[in-house]
C-alpha positions as CSV (number, residue, x, y, z in Angstrom):
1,X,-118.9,-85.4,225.0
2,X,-119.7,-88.1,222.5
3,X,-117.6,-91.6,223.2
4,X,-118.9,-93.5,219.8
5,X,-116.3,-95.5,219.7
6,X,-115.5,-95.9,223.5
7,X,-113.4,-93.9,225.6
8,X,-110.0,-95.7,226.3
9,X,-107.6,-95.3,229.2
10,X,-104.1,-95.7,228.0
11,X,-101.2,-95.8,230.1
12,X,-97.8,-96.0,228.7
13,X,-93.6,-94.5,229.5
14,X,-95.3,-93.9,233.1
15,X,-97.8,-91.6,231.1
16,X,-101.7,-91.7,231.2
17,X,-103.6,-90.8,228.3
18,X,-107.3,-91.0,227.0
19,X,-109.1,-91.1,223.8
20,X,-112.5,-89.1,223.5
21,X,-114.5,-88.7,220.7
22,X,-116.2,-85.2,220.3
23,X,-119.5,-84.8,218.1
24,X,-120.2,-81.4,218.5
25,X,-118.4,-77.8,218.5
26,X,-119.8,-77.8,222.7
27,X,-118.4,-80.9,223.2
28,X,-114.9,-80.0,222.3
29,X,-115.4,-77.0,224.4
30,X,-116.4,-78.7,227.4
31,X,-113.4,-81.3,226.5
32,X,-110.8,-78.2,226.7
33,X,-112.3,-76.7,229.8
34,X,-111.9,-79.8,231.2
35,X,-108.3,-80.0,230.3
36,X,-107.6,-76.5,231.5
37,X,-109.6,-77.2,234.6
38,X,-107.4,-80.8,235.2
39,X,-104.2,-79.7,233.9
40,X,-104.1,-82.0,231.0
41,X,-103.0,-82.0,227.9
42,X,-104.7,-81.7,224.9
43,X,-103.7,-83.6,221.2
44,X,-106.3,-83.5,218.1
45,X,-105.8,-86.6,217.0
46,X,-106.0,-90.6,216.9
47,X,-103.7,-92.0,219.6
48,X,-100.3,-92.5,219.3
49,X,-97.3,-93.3,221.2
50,X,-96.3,-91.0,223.6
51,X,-92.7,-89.9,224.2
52,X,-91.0,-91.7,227.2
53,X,-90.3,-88.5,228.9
54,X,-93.5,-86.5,228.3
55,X,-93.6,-83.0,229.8
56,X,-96.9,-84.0,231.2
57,X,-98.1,-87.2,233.3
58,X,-102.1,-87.0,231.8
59,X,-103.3,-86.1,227.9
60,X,-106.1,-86.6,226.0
61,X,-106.1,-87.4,222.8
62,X,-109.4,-85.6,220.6
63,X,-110.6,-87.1,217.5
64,X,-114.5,-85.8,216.1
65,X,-115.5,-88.4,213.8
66,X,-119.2,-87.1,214.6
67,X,-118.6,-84.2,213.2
68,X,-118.5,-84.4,209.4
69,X,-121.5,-83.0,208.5
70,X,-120.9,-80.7,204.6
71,X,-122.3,-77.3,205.3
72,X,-122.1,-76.2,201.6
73,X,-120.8,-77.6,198.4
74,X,-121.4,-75.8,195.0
75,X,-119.9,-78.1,192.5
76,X,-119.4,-74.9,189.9
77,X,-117.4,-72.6,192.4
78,X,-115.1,-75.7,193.2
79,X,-115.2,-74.9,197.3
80,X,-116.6,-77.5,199.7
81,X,-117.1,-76.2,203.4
82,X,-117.7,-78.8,206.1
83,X,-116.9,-79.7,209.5
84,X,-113.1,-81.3,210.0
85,X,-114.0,-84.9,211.6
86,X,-114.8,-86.2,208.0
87,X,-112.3,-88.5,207.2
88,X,-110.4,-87.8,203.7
89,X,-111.9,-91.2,202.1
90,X,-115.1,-90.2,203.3
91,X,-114.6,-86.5,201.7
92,X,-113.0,-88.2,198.0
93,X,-116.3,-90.5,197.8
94,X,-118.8,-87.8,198.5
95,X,-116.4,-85.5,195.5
96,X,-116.7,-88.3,193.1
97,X,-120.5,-87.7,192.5
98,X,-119.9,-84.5,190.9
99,X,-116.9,-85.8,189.7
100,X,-114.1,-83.4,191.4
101,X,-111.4,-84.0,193.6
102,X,-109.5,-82.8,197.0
103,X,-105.6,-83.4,195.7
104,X,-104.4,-85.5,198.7
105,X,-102.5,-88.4,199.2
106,X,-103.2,-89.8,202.7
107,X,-101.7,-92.9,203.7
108,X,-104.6,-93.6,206.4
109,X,-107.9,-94.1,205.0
110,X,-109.2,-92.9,208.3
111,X,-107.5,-89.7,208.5
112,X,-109.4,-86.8,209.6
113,X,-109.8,-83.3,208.0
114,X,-108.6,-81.9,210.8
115,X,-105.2,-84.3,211.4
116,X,-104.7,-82.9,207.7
117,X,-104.8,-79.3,208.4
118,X,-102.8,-79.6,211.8
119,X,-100.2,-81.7,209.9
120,X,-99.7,-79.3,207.3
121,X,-98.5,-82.1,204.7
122,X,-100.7,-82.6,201.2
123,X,-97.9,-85.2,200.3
124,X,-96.2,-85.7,196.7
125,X,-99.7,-84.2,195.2
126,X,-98.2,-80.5,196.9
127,X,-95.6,-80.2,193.7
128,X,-98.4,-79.7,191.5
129,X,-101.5,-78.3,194.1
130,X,-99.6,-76.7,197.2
131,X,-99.5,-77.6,200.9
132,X,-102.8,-77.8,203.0
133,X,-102.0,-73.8,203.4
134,X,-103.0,-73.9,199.6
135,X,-106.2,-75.9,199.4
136,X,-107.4,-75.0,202.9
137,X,-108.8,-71.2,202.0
138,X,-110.5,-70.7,205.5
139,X,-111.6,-72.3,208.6
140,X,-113.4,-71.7,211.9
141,X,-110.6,-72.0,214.6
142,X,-111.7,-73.1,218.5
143,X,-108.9,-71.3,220.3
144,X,-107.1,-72.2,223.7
145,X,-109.5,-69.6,225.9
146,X,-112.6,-71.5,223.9
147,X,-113.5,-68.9,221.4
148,X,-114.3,-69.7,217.8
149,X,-112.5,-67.4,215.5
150,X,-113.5,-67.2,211.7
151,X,-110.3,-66.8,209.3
152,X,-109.8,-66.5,205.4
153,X,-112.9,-67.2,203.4
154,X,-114.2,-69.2,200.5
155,X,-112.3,-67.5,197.8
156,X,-108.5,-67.9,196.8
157,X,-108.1,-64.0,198.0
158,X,-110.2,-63.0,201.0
159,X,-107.5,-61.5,203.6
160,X,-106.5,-58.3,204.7
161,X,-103.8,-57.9,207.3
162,X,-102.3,-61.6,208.5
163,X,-103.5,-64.8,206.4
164,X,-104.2,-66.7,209.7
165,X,-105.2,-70.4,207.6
166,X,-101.4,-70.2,206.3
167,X,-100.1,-70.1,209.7
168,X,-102.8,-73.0,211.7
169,X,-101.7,-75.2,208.6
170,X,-99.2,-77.3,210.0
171,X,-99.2,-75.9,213.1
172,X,-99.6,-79.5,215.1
173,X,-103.2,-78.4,217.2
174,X,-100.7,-76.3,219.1
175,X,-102.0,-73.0,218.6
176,X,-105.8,-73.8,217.7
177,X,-108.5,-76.4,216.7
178,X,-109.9,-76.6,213.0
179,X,-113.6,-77.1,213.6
180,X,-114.8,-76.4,210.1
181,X,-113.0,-75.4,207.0
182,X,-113.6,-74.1,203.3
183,X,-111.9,-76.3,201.0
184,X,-110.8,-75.5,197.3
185,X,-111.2,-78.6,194.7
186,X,-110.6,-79.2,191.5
187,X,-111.9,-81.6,188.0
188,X,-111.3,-85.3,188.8
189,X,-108.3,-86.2,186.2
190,X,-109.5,-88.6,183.5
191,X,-106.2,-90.8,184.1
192,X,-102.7,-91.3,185.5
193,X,-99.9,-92.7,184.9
194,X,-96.6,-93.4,187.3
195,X,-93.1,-93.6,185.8
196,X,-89.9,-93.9,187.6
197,X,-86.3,-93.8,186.3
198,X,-83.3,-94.8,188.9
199,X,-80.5,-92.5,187.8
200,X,-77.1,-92.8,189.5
201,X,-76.5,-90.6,192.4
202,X,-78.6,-87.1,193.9
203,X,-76.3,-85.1,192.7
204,X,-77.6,-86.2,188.7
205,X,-81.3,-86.2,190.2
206,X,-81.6,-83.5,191.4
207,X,-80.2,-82.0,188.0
208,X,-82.5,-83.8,186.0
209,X,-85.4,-82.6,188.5
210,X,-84.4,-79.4,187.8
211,X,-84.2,-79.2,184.4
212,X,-87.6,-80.8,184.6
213,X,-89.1,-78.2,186.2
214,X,-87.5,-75.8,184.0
215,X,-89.8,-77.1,181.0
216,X,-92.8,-76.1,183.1
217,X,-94.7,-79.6,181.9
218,X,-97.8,-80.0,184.2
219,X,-96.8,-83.0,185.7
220,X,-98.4,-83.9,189.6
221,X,-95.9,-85.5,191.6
222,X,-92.3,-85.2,191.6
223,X,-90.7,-87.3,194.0
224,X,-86.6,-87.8,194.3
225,X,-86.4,-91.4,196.3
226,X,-82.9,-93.2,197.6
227,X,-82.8,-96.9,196.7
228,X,-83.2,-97.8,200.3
229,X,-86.4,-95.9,200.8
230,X,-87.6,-96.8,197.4
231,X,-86.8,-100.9,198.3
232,X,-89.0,-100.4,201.6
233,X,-91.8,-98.7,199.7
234,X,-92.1,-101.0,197.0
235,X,-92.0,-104.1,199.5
236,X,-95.5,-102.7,200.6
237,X,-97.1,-102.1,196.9
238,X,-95.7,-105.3,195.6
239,X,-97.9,-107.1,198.2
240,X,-100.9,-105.8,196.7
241,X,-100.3,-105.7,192.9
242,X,-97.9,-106.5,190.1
243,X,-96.0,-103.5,190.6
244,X,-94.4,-102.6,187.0
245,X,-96.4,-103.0,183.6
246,X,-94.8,-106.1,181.6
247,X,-91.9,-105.7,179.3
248,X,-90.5,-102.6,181.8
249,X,-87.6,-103.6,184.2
250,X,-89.3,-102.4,187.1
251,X,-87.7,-101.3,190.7
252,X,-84.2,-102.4,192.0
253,X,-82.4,-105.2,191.3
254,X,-78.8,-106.7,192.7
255,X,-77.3,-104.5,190.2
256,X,-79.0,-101.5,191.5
257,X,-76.3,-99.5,193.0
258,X,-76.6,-98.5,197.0
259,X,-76.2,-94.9,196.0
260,X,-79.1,-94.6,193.2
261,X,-81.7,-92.5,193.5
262,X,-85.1,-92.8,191.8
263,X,-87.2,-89.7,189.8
264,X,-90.9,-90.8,190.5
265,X,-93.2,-88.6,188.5
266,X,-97.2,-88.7,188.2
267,X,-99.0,-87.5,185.0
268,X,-102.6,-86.5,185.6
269,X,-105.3,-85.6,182.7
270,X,-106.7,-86.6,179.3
271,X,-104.7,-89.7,177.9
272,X,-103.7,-88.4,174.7
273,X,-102.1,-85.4,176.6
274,X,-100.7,-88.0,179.3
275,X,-99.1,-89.8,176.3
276,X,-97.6,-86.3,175.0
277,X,-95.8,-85.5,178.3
278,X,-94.5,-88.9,178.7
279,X,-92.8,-88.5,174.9
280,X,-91.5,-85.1,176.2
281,X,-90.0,-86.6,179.5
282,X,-88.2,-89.4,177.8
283,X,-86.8,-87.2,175.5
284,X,-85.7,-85.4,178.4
285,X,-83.8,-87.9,180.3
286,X,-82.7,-89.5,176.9
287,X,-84.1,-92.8,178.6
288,X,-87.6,-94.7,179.0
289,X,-89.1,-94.7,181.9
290,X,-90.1,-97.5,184.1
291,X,-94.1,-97.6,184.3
292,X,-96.4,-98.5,187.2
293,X,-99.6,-101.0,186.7
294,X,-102.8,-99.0,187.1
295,X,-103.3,-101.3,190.7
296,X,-100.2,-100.6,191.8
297,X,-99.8,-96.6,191.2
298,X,-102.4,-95.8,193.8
299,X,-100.7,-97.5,196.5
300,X,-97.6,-96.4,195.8
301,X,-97.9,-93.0,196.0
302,X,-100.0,-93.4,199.0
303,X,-97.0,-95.5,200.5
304,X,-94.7,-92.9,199.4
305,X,-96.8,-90.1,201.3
306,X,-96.3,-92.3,204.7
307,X,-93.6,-90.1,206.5
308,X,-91.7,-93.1,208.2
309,X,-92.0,-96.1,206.0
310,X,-90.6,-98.9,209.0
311,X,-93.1,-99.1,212.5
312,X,-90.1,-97.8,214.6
313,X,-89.1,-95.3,212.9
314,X,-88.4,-91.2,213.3
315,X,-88.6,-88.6,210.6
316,X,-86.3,-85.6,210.3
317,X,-88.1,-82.9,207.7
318,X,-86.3,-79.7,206.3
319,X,-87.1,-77.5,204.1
320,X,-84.0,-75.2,202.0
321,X,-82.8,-74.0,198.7
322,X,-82.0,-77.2,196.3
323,X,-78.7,-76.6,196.4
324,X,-78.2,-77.1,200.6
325,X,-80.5,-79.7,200.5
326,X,-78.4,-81.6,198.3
327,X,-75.5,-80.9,200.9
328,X,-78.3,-82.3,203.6
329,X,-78.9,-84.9,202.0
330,X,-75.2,-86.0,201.2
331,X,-74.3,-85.5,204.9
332,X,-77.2,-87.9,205.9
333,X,-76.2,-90.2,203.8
334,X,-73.2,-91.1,205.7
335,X,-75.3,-90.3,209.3
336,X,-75.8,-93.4,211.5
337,X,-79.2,-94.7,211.6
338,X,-80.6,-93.6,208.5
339,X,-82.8,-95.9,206.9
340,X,-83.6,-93.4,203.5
341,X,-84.6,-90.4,202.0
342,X,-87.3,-88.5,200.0
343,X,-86.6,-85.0,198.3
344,X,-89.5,-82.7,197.0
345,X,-87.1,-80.7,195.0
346,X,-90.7,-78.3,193.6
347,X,-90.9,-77.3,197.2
348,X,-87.5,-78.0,198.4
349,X,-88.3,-79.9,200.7
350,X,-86.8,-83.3,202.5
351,X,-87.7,-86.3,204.9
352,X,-84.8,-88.0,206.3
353,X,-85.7,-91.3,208.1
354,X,-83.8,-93.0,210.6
355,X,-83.9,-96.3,212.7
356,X,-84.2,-94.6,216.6
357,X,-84.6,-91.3,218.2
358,X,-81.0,-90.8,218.8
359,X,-79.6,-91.4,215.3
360,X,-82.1,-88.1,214.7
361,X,-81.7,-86.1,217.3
362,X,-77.5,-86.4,216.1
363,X,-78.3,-85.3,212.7
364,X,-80.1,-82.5,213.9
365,X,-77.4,-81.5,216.0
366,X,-74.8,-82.3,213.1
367,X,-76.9,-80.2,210.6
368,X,-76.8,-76.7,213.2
369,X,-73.0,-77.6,213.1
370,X,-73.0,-77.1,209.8
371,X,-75.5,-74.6,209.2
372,X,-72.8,-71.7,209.7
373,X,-71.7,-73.0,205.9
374,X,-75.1,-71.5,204.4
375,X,-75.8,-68.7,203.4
376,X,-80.0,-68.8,203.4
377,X,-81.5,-70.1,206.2
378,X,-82.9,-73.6,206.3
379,X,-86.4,-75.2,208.4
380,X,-86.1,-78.5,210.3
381,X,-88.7,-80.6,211.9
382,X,-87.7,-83.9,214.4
383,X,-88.9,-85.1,217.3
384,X,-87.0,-85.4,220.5
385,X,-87.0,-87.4,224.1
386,X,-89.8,-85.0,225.5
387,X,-91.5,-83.9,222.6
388,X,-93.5,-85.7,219.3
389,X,-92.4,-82.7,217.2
390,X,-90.4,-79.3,217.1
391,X,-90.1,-77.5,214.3
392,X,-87.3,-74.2,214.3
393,X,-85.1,-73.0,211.7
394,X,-81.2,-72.5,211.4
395,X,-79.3,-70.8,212.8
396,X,-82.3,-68.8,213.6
397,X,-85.9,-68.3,213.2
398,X,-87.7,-65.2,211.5
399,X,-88.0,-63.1,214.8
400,X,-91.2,-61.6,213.7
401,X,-92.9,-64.6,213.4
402,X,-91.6,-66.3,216.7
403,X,-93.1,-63.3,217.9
404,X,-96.8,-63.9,216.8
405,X,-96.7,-67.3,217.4
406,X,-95.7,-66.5,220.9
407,X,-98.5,-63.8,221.4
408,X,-101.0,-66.0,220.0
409,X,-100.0,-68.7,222.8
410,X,-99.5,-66.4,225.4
411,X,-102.8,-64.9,225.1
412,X,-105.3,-67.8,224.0
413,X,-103.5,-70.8,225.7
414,X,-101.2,-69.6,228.6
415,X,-101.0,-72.4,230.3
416,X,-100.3,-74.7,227.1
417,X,-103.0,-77.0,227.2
418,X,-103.5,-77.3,223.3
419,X,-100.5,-80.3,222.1
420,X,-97.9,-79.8,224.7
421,X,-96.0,-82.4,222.7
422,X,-95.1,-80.0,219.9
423,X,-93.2,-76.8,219.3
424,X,-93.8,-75.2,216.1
């Protein structure tokens, strides 16, 4: 086992954790036979704060930043395949030399390939080029008994039976390791341009959204943002830039109403066809948009991308029809704790932030109350007192899937070495 950039003890909430660095596929072997052997817990992943009541007393947390070597890259087929501990920034500057791109927006300049794939999250960029279970066509797998499995491939369809990448993506290292993955890419966009309209409530964003999507305009981001979250984020980007282009009114002001809710949309391509959609939008909405500066749009949708905006701070994520999320969204609004929302209406999709762990843990319980009132069934993902992450649906999950997930635990990981810390 490689310690390149030192191997740290870490003791915190009466827990003992340490931080290895792995450079090689037999390294991370011998790390998990370790873990098996000691009874530890494994997490893929920089270190983090651990729970205060962990279901384990020892973890180690795995990053592989010596493994980032590119295995192959043909610029014409628009697949890369390399090993996971290259860091996204690193993977964007090696792109730009044949002038393509990997559509992610990571908060973390030093986020790993693989903390991407176990997250499962390709943030506001997914509305336009799918999760990480979209760009990620196949990977090499370590499993919990230490075998490498090989699943999909290096074309967009090259499954039979189960598509095994869909189901590791955003599976939180709890069922397997990425070691090395075949990534799909696509033509760096000319330019960008960020505009944002604060309309007056959810109920008209997420009808203007809608009607949005309805005109089929290949636009890349679509992100519906309360004022609060939207006040938070721009706090951050304003320290770094100008943050609207002169002569637009740019973010909140004490007139902004506590109930407003922002459409953020991103335009990618040729300027003159950038210019075109922007004419069409404001028709749309009847209103011009606010613009972002050219400094200022990068770091904003990376800040918008950060899933918990404050330091101390818990995320509750679901995923439903547009219609219950707006009824999610409307009971969190009144929910203790919460610090603001951000809707992916493309992907129906929501993260809910809130100021502790209990103010979450309450909506989640609130949310089952009321989940007897849908009629589709609806994905949420929170953490709790023991645990960094669960994820489970209401009222119930599919049982089929449980089923694999369990079998796949069962029989490569019995004694749950890989991420005790999550339940997906």
């Amino acid at each position: 086992m490689s310690s390149n950039a030192g191997t740290e003890n870490i003791k915190e909430n009466n827990a003992f954790s340490e931080h290895i660095n792995c450079d090689s596929i037999d390294a991370v072997k011998s790390l998990l036979e370790s873990c098996k052997t000691n009874g530890y817990g494994l997490i893929c992943g920089s270190p983090y704060k651990l729970p205060p009541s962990p279901q384990r007393q020892t973890f180690r947390f795995m990053t592989m930043n010596g493994m980032n070597r590119i295995v192959e890259h043909f610029p014409s087929d628009q697949v890369i395949s390399l090993e996971t501990g290259i860091r996204l920034s690193e993977l964007q500057s090696l792109l730009d030399k044949s002038n393509q791109w990997f559509p992610v927006y990571s908060y973390d300049e030093q986020r790993s390939l693989m903390e991407f794939i176990n997250s499962g999250d390709a943030g506001p960029l997914e509305h336009a080029y799918g999760e990480a279970r979209d760009v990620v066509l196949g990977m090499n797998s370590l499993l919990g008994s230490g075998e490498v499995i090989k699943c999909g491939g290096k074309v967009v369809k090259n499954v039979t039976g189960y598509d095994l990448p869909k189901l590791f993506c955003g599976s939180h290292g709890t069922m397997q390791i990425p070691v090395s993955a075949h990534l799909r890419l696509y033509a760096k966009p000319e330019t960008s341009i960020t505009l944002i309209k604060y309309l007056n409530n959810a109920e008209e964003a997420f009808a203007k959204s809608i009607e949005i999507l309805r005109t089929g305009l290949p636009i890349s981001c679509l992100e519906l943002v309360d004022a609060s979250m939207m006040k938070l984020v721009l706090e951050k980007v304003s320290a770094a830039a100008v943050a609207f282009k002169s002569g637009s009114p740019g973010g909140l002001s004490a007139d902004t109403d506590a109930g407003a809710v922002a459409v953020c949309i991103q335009l990618h391509g040729m300027e003159s066809v950038i210019n075109s959609l922007k004419k069409e939008l404001t028709g749309l909405l009847k209103e011009t948009f606010d613009e972002l500066t050219v400094e200022a749009e990068c770091c904003f949708w990376k800040e918008l991308s950060r899933l918990g905006q404050s330091k101390e701070s818990f995320v509750f994520s679901c995923c439903a029809p547009r219609k219950v999320l707006k009824v999610i969204l409307e009971a969190a609004t009144a929910a203790p704790g919460k610090l603001g929302w951000i809707a992916r209406p493309s992907k129906y999709k929501a993260f809910i932030e809130f100021a502790d762990l209990n103010s979450c843990i309450q909506f989640g319980k609130r949310l089952g109350e009321l989940s007897s009132e849908f009629t589709d069934a609806i994905t949420i993902a929170h953490p709790t007192e023991s645990l960094s992450y669960r994820a489970g649906q209401l009222p119930n999950e599919d049982a089929i899937l449980r089923e694999l997930k369990r079998r796949i635990r069962s029989q490569y990981d019995p004694a749950s070495i890989l991420n005790p810390l999550a339940e997906v």
